[in-house]
Residue frames as a rotation matrix with the C-alpha (Angstrom) as fourth column:
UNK 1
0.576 0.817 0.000 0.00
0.817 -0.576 0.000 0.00
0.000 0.000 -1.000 0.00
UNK 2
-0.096 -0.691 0.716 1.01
0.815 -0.468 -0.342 2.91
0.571 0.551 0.609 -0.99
UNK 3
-0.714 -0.274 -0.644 1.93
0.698 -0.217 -0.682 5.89
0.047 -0.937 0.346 1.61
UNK 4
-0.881 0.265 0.392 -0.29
-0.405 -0.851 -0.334 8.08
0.245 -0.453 0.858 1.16
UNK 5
-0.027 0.694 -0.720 -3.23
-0.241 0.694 0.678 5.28
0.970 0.192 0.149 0.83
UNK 6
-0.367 -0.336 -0.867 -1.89
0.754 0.438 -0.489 4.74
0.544 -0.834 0.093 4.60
UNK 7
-0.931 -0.287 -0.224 -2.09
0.357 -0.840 -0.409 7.91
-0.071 -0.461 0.885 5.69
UNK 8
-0.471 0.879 0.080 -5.65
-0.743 -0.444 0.501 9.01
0.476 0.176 0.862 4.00
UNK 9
0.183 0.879 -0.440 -6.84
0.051 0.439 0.897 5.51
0.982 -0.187 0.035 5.72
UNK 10
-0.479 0.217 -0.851 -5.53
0.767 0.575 -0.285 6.12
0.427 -0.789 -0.442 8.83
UNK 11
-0.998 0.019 -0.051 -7.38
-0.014 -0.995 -0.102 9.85
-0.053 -0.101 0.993 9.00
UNK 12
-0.398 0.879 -0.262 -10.32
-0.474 0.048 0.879 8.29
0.786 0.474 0.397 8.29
UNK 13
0.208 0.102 -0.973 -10.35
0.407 0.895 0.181 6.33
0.889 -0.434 0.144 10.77
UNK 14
-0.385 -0.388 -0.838 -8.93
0.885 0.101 -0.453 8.54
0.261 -0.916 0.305 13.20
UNK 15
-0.945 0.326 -0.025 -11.45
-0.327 -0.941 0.087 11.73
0.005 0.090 0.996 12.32
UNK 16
0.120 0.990 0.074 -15.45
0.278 0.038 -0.960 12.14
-0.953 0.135 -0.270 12.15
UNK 17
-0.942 -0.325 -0.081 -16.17
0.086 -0.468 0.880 12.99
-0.324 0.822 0.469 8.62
UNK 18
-0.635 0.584 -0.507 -19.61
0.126 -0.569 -0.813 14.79
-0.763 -0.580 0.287 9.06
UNK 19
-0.898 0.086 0.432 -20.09
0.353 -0.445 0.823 16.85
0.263 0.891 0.369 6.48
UNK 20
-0.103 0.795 -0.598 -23.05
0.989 0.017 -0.148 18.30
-0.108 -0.607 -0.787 8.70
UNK 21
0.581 0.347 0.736 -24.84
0.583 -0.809 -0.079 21.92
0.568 0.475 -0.672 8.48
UNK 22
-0.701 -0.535 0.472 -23.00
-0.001 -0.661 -0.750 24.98
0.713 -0.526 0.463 9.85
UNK 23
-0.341 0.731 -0.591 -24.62
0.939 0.229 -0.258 25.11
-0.053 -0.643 -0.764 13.22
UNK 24
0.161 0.728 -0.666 -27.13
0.638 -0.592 -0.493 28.65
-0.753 -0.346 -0.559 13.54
UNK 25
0.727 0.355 0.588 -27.94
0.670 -0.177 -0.721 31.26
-0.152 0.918 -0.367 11.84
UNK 26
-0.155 -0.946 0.283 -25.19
0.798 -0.289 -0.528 33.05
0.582 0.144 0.800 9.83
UNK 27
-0.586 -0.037 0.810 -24.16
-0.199 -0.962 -0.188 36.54
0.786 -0.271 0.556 12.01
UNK 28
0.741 0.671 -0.024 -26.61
-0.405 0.475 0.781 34.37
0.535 -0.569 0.624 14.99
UNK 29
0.657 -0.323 -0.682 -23.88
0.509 0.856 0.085 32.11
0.556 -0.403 0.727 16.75
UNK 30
0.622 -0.409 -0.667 -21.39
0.644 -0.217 0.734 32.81
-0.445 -0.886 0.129 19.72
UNK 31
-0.082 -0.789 -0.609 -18.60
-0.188 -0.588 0.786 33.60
-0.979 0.179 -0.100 17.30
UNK 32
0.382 0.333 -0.862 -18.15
-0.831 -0.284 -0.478 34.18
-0.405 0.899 0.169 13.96
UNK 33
0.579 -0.241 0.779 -17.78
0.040 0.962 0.268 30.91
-0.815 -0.124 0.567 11.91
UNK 34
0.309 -0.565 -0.765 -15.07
-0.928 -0.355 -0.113 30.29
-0.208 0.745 -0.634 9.44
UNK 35
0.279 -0.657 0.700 -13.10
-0.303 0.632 0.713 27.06
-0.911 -0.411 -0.023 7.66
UNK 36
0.105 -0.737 -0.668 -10.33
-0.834 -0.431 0.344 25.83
-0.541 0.521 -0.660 6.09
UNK 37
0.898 -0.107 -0.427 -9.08
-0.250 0.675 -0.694 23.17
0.363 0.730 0.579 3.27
UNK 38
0.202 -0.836 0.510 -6.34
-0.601 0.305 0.738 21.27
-0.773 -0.456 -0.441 4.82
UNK 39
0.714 0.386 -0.584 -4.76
-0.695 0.286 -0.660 19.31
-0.088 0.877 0.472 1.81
UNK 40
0.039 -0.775 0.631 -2.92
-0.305 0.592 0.746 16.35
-0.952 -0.221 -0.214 1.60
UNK 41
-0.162 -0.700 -0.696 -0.91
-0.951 -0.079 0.300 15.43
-0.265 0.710 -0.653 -1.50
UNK 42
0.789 0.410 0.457 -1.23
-0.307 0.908 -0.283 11.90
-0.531 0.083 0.843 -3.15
UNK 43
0.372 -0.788 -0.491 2.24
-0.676 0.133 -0.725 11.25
0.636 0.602 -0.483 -3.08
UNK 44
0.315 -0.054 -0.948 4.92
0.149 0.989 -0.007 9.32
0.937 -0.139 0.319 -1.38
UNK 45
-0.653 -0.240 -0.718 5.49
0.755 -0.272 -0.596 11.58
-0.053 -0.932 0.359 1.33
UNK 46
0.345 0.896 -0.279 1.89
0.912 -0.251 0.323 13.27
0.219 -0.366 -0.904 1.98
UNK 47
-0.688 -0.724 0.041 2.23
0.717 -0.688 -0.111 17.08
0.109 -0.047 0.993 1.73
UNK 48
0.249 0.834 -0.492 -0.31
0.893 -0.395 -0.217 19.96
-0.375 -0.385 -0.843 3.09
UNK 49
-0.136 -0.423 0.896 -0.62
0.818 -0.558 -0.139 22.94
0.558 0.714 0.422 1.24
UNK 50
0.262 0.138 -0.955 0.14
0.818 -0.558 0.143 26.18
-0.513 -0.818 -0.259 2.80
UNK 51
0.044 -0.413 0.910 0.33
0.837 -0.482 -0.259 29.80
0.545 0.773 0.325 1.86
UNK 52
-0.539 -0.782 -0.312 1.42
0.836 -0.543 -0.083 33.04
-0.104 -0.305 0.946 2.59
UNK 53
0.016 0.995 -0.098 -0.49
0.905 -0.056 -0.421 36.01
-0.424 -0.082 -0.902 3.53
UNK 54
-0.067 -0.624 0.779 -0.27
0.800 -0.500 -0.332 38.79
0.597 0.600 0.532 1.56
UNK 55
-0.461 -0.490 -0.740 0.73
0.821 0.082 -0.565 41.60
0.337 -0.868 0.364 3.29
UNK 56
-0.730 0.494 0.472 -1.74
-0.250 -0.836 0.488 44.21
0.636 0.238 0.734 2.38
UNK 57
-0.008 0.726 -0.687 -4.07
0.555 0.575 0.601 42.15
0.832 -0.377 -0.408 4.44
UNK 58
0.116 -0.105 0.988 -5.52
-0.805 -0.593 0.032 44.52
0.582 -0.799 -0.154 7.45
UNK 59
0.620 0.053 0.783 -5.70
-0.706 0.472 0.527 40.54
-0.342 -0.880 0.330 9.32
UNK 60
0.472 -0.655 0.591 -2.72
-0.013 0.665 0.747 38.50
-0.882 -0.360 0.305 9.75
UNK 61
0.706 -0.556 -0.438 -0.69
-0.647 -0.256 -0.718 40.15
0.288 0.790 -0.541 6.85
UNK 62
-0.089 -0.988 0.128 2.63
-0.924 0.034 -0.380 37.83
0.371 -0.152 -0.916 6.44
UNK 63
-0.421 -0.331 0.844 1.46
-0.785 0.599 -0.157 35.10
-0.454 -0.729 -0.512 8.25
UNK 64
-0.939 -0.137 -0.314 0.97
-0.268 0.863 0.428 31.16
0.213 0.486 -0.848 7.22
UNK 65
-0.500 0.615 0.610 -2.02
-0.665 0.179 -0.725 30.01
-0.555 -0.768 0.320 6.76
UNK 66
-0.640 0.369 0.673 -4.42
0.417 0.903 -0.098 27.42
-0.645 0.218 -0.733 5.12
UNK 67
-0.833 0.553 0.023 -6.97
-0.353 -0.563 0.747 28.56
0.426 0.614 0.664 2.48
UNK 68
-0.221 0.887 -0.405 -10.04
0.927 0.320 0.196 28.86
0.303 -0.332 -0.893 3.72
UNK 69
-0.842 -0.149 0.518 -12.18
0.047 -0.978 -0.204 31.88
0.537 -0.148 0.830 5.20
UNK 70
-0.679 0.645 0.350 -15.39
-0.653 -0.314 -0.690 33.27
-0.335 -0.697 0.634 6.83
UNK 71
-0.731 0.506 0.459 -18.69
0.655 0.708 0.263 31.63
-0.191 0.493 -0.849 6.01
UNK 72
-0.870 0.373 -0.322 -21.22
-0.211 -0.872 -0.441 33.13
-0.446 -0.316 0.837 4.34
UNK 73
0.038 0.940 0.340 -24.74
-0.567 0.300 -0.767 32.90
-0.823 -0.164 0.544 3.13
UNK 74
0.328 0.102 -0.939 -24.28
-0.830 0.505 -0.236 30.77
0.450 0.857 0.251 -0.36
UNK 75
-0.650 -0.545 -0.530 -22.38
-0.364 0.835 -0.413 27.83
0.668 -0.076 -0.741 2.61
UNK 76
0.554 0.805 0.215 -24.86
-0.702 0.312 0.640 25.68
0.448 -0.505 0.738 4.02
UNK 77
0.817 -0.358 -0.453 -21.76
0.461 0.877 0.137 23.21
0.348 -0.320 0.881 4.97
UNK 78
0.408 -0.879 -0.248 -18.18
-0.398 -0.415 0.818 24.28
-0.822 -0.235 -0.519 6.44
UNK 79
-0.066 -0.431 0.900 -17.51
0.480 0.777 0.407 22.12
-0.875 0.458 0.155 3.73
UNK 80
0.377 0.450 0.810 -19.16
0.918 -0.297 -0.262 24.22
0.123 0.842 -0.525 1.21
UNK 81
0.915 -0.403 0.016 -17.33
-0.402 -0.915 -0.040 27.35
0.031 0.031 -0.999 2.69
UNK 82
0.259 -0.963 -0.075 -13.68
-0.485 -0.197 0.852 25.76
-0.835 -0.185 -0.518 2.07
UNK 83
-0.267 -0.189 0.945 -14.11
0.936 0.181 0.301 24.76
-0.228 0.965 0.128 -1.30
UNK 84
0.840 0.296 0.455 -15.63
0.512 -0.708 -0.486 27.65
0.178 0.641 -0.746 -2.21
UNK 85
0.839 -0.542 0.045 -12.63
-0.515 -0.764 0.390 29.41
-0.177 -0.350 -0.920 -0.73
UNK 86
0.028 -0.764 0.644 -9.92
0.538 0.555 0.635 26.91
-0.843 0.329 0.427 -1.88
UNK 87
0.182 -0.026 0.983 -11.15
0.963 0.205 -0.173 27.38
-0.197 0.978 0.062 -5.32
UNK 88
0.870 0.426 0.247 -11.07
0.468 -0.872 -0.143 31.41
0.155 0.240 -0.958 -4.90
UNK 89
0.655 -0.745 0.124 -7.59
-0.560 -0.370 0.741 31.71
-0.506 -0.555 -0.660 -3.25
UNK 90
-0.198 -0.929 0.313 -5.77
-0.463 0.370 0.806 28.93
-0.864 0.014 -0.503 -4.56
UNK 91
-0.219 -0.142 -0.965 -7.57
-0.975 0.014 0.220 27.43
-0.017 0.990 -0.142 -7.74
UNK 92
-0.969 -0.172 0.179 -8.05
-0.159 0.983 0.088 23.91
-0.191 0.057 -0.980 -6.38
UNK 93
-0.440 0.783 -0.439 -11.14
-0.465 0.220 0.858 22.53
0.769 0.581 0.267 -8.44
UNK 94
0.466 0.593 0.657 -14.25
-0.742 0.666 -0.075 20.54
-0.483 -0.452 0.750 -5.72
UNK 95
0.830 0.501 -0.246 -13.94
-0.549 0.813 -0.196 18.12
0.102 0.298 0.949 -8.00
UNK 96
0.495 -0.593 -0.635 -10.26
-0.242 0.608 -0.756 17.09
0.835 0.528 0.158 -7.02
UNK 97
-0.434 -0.186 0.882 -10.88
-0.784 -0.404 -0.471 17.79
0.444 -0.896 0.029 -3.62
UNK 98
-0.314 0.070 -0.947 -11.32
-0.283 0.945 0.164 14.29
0.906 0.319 -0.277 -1.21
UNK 99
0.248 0.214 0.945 -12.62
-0.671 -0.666 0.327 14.10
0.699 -0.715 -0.022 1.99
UNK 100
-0.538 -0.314 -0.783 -11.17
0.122 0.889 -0.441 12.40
0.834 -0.332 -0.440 4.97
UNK 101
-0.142 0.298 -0.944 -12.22
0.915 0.403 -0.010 14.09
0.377 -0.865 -0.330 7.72
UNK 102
0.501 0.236 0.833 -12.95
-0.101 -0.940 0.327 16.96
0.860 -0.248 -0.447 9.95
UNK 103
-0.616 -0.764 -0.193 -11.02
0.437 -0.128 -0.890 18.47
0.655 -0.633 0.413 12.72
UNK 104
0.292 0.869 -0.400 -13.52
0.934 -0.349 -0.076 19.42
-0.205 -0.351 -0.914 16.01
UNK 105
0.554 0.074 0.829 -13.88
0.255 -0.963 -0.085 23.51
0.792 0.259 -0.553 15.55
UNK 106
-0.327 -0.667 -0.669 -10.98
0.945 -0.209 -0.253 25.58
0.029 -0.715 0.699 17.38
UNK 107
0.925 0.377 0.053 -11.83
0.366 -0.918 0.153 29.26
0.107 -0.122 -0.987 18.67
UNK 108
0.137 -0.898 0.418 -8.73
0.618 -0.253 -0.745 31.59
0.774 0.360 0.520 17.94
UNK 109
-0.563 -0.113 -0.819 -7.90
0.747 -0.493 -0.446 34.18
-0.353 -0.863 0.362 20.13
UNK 110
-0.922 0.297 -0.249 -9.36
-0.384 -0.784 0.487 37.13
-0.051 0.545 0.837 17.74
UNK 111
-0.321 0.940 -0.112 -12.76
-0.716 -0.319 -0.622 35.52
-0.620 -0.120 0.775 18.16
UNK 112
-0.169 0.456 -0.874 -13.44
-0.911 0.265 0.315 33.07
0.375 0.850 0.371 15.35
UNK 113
0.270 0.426 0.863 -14.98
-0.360 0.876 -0.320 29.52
-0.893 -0.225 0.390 15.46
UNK 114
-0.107 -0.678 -0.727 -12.57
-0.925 -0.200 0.322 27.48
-0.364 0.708 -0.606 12.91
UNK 115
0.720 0.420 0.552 -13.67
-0.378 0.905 -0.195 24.52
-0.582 -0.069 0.811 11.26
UNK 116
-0.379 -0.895 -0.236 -11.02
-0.649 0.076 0.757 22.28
-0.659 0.440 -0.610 9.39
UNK 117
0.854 0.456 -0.249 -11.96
-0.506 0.621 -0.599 20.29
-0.119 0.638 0.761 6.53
UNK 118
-0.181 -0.946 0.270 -9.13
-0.484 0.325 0.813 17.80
-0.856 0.016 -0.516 5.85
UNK 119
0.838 0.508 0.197 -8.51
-0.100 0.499 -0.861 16.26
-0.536 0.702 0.469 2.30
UNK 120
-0.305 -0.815 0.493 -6.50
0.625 0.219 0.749 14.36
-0.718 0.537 0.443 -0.47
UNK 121
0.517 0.038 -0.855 -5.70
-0.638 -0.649 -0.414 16.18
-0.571 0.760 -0.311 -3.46
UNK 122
0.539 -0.736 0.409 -3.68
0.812 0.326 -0.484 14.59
0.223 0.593 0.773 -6.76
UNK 123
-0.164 -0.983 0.084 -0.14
0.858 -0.101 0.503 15.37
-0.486 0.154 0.860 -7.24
UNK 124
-0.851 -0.521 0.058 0.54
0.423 -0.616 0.665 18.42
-0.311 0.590 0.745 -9.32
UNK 125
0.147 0.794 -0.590 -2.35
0.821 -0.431 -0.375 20.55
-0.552 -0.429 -0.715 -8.87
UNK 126
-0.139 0.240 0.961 -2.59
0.807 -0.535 0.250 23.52
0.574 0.810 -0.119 -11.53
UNK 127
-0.354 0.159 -0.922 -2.70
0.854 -0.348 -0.388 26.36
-0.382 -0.924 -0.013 -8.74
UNK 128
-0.093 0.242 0.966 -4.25
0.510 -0.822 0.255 29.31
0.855 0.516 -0.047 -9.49
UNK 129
-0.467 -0.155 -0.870 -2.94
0.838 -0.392 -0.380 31.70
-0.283 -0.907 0.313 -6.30
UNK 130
0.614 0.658 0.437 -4.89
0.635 -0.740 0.222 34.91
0.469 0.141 -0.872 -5.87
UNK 131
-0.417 -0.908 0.024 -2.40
0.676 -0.328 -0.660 37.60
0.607 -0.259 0.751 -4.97
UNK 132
-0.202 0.263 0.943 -4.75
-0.416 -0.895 0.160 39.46
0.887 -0.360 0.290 -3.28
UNK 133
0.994 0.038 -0.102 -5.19
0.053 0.649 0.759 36.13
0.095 -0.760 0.643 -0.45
UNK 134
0.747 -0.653 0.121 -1.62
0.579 0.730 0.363 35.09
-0.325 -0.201 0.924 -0.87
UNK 135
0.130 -0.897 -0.423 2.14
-0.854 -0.318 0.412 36.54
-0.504 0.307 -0.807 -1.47
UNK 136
-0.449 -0.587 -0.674 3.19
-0.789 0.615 -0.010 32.88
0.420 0.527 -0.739 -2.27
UNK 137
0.765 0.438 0.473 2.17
-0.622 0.693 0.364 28.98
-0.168 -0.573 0.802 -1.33
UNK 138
-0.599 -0.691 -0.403 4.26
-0.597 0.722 -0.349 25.95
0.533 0.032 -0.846 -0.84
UNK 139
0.736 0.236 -0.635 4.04
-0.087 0.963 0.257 22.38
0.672 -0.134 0.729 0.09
UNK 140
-0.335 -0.901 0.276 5.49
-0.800 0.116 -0.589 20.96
0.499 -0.418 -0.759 2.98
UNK 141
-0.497 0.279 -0.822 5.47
0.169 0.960 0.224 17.22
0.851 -0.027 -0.524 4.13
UNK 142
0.760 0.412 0.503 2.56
-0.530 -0.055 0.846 16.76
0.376 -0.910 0.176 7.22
UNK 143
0.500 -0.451 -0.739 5.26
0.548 0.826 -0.133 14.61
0.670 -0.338 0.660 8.43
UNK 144
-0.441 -0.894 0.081 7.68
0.362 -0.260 -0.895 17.31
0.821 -0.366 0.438 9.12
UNK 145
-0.507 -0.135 0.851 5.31
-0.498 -0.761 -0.417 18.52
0.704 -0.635 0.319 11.62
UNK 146
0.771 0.207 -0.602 5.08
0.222 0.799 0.559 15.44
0.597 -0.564 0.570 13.83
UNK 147
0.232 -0.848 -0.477 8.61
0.808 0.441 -0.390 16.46
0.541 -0.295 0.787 15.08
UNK 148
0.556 0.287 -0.780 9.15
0.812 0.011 0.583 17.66
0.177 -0.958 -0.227 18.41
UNK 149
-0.074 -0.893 -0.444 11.97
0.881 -0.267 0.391 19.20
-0.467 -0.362 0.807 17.55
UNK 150
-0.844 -0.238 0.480 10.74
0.444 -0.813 0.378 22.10
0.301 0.532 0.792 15.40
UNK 151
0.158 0.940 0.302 7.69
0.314 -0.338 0.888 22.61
0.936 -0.045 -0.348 17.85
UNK 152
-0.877 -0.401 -0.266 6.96
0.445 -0.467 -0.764 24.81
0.182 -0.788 0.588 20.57
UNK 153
0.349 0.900 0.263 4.40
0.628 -0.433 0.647 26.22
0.696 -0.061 -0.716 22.23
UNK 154
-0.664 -0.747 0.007 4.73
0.557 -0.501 -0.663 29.45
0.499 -0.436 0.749 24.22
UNK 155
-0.091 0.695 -0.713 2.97
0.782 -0.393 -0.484 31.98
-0.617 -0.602 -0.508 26.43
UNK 156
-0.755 -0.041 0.654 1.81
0.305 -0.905 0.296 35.52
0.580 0.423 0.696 24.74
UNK 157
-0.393 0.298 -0.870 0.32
0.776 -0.401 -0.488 38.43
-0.494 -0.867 -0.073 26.48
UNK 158
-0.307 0.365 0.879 -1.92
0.832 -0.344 0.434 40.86
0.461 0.865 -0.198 24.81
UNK 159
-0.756 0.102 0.647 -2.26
-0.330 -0.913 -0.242 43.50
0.566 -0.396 0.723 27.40
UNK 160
0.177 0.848 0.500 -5.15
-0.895 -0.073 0.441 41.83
0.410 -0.525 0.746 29.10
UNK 161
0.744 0.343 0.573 -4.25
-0.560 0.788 0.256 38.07
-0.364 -0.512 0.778 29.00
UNK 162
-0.539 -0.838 0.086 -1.95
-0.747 0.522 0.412 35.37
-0.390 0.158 -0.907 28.80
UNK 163
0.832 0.482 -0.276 -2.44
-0.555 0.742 -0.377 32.43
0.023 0.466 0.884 26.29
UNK 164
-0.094 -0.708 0.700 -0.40
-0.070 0.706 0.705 29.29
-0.993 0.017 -0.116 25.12
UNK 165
0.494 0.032 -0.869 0.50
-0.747 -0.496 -0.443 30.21
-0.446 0.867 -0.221 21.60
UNK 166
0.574 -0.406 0.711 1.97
0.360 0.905 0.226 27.16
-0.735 0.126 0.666 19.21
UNK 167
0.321 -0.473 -0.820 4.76
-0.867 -0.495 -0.053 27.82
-0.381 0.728 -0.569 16.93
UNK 168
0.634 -0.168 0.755 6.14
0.598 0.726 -0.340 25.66
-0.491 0.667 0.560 14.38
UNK 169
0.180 -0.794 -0.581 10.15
-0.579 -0.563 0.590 26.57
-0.795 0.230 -0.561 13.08
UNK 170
0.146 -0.359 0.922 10.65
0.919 0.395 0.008 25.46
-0.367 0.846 0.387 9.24
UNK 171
-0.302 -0.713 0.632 13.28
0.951 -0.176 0.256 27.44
-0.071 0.678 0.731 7.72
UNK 172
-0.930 -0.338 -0.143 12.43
0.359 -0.757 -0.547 30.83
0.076 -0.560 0.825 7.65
UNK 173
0.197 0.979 0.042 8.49
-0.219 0.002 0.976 30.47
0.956 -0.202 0.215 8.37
UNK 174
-0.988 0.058 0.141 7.42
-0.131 0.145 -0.981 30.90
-0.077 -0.988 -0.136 11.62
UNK 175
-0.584 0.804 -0.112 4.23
-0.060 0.095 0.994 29.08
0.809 0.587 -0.007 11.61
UNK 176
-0.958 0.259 -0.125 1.93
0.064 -0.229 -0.971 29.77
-0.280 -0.938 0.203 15.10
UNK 177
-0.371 0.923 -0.098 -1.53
-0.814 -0.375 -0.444 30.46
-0.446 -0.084 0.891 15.99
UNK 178
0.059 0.572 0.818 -4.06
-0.451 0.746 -0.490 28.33
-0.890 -0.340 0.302 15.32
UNK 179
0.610 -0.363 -0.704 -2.64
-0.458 0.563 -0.687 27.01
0.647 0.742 0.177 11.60
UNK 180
-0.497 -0.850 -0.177 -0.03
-0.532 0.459 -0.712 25.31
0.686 -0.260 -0.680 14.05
UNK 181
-0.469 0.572 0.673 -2.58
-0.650 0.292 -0.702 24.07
-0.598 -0.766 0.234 16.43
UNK 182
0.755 0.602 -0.261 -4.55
-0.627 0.543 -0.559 22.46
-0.194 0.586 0.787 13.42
UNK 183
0.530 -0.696 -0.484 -1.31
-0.542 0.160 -0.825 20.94
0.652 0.700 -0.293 12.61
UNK 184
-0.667 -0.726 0.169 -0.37
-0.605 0.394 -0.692 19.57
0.435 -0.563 -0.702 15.08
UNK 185
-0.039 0.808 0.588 -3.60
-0.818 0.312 -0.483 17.98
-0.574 -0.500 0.649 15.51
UNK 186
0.892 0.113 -0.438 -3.65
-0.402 0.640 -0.654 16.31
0.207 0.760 0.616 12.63
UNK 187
0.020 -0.803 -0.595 0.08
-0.704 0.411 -0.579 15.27
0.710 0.430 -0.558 13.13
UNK 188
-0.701 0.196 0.686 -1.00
-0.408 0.678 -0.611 13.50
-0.585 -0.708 -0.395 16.67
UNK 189
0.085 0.541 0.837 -3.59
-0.402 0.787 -0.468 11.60
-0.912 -0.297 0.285 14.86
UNK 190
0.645 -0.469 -0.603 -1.62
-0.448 0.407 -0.796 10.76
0.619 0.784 0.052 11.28
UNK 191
-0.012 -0.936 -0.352 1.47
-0.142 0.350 -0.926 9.92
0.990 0.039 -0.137 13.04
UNK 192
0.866 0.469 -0.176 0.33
0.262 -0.125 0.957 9.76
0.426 -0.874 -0.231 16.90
UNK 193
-0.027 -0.729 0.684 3.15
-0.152 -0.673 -0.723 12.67
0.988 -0.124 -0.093 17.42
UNK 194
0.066 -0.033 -0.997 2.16
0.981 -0.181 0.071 13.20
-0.183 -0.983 0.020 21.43
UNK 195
-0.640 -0.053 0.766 2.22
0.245 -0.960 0.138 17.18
0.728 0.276 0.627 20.50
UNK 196
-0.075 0.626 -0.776 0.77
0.984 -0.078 -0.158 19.04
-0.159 -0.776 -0.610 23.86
UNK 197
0.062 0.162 0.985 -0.89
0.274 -0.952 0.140 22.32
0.960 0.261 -0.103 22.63
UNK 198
-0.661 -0.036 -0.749 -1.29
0.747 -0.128 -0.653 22.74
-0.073 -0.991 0.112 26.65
UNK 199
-0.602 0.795 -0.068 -4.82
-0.471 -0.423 -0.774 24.43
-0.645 -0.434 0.630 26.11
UNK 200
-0.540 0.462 0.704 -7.78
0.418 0.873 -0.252 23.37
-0.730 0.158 -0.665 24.97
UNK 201
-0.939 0.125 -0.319 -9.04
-0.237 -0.909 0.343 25.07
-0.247 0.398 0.884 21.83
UNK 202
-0.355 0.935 0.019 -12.71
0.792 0.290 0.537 23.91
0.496 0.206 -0.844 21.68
UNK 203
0.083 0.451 -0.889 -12.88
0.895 -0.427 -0.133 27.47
-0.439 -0.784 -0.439 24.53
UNK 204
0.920 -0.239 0.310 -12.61
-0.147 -0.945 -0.292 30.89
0.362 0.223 -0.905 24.59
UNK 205
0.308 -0.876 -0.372 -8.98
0.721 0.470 -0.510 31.25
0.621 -0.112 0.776 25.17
């Protein structure tokens, strides 16, 4: 069997894979709802696509993240708001888009309610990056972030409160906030890393 054929069954197996309505009504719910397209690669080393924010962005200019965005009123599914946003930001077509699973919904610090959508993609994808979402994307194996050694999780203070902030050091990306938290989920239940975010992100933080 072929690795990623491993990998996509054990994600299945180790996720819910729903595909269930956004819960209330949009601009109705505790926090605003948002989610992302996590993508895995159908190669021999499984590879999640990530991109760069661009920097004009008034939120998180510069910083790594997943395509994916708010929901709004055309997404009756989280599912249906991270394709629609894959395909706007990065070009990736529904149709080449596989589900495995879902990640439960993390609350950021800035307020949002994040669903993950997790999926295989084929090899060599045709990208079509929006420069107004993205500076650049890249690919980087889900493996590398099973390892202990390029994680960390730290404290950060915001003038009011202290959190427990993950980071994630590849080369000259500092990858943190709750893209590293999603990541490191998934890498505890692809590879059963042990990764301790040391909070729980199903709260307010």
């Amino acid at each position: 069997m072929r690795a990623a054929e491993v990998l996509y069954s054990r994600l299945k197996s180790g996720l819910a894979l729903e595909r269930a309505p956004w819960s209330g009504q949009l601009g109705d719910t505790q926090w605003p709802q948002a989610a992302v397209l996590v993508t895995l690669t159908d190669t021999d080393r499984p590879e999640v696509l990530l991109g760069r924010r661009a920097n004009h962005l008034p939120m998180h200019p510069g910083e790594v993240a997943f395509p994916g965005g708010k929901r709004e009123n055309v997404d009756a599914t989280p599912w249906d708001t991270a394709l629609r946003e894959a395909e706007e930001e990065v070009g990736i077509a529904a149709s080449d888009v596989a589900p495995l699973g879902e990640l439960p919904p993390l609350i950021t610090r800035t307020g949002f309610e994040v669903l993950p959508c997790i999926a295989g993609v084929p090899a060599g994808l045709n990208l079509a990056v929006d420069p107004g979402e993205f500076d650049s994307v890249f690919y980087q194996p889900l493996e590398a972030f099973a390892d202990a050694g390029v994680f960390r999780v730290e404290p950060m203070f915001d003038g009011q409160r202290e959190r427990m902030v993950p980071h994630y050091a590849l080369g000259a990306d500092n990858i943190w906030g709750v893209t590293a938290a999603i990541l490191a989920l998934l890498a505890n239940v692809a590879y059963d890393a042990g990764l301790d975010l040391k909070r729980d992100w199903k709260v307010t933080p």
